[in-house]
Phi, psi and omega in degrees: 000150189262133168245139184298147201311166161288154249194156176265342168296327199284323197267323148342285162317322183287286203320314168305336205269278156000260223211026176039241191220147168277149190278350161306329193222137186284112178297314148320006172244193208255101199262000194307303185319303236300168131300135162317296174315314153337298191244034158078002145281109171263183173316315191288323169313311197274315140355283196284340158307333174297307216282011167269303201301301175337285131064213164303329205244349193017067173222164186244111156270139198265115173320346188259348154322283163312314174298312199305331181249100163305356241185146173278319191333305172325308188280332163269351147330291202285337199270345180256016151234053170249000000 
């Protein structure tokens, strides 16, 4: 069975659940672009986000993969062709 692309509300949730929200910034706005660092996720945030997705998602992301994608766009590139 295929299981479905990851979604940017899905990756919103994770992000929140994970390592929650900075009170600057609206998540709910259009974020595809921002840098991570931008909306206040460092390397220990996105860490525990890979292993939510990993997860959730039951694929395995290679930490230089993951640092490489800055952007949620990015990450959900890499996370709808695995």
């Amino acid at each position: 069975m295929t299981r479905p692309d990851m979604t940017i509300e899905a990756l919103k949730r994770i992000l929140r659940e994970g390592a929650g929200a900075d009170e600057g910034v609206d998540l709910d706005a259009d974020i595809l672009d921002v840098e991570f660092a931008e909306l206040g996720y460092d390397s220990l945030a996105m860490l525990e986000t890979a292993s939510r997705i990993e997860r959730e998602y039951g694929i395995k992301l290679e930490d230089e993969t993951t640092a490489a994608a800055r952007t949620p766009r990015a990450l959900l590139a890499v996370v709808n062709s695995r």
